[in-house]
N, C-alpha and C positions, 0 to 999 in steps of 0.2 A: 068525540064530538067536535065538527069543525066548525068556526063561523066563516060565513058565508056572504060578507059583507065588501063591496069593491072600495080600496081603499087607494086612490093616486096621486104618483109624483109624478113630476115633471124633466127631472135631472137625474135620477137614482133609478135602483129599482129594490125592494127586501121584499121577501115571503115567509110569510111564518105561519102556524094552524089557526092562531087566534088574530082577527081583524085589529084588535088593539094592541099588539106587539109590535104588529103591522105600521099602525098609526104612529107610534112610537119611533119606531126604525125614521118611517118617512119624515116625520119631524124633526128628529135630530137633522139627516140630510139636508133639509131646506134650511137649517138653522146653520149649515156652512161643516156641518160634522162629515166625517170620511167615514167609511166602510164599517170599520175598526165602532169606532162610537154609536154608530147604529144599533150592528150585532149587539153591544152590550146594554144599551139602551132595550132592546128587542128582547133579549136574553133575559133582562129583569120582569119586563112585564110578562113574559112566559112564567118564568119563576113563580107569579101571583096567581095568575088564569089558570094554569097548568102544572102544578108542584111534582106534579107525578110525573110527566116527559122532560123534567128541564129542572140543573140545578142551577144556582151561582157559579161555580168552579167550571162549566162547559166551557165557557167562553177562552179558559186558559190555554186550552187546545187550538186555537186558532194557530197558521204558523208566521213566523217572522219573516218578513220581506225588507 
């Protein structure tokens, strides 16, 4: 089940299934956050909405630049 809600930045961009992972991502951004702190920011509130496609540990897979 997806939501279906339009959620915009202005300087960024995240996508995620749930509008409020979404909202989250975007916020960190405008809050001066990189890439990196979005996802994990994003990554958490997946964790709450979604337990079932998403743990805490995904995000450790990201890779190093």
């Amino acid at each position: 089940m997806l939501s279906e809600q339009p959620t915009l930045g202005t300087r960024g961009m995240i996508a995620c299934a749930h509008y409020l992972a979404t909202q989250a991502g975007v916020h960190i951004l405008t809050q001066g956050g990189n890439a990196i702190d979005a996802a994990i920011a994003a990554n958490a509130v997946m964790t709450v909405v979604y337990p079932s496609t998403c743990s805490a540990m995904e995000v450790a897979a990201l890779p190093r630049v």
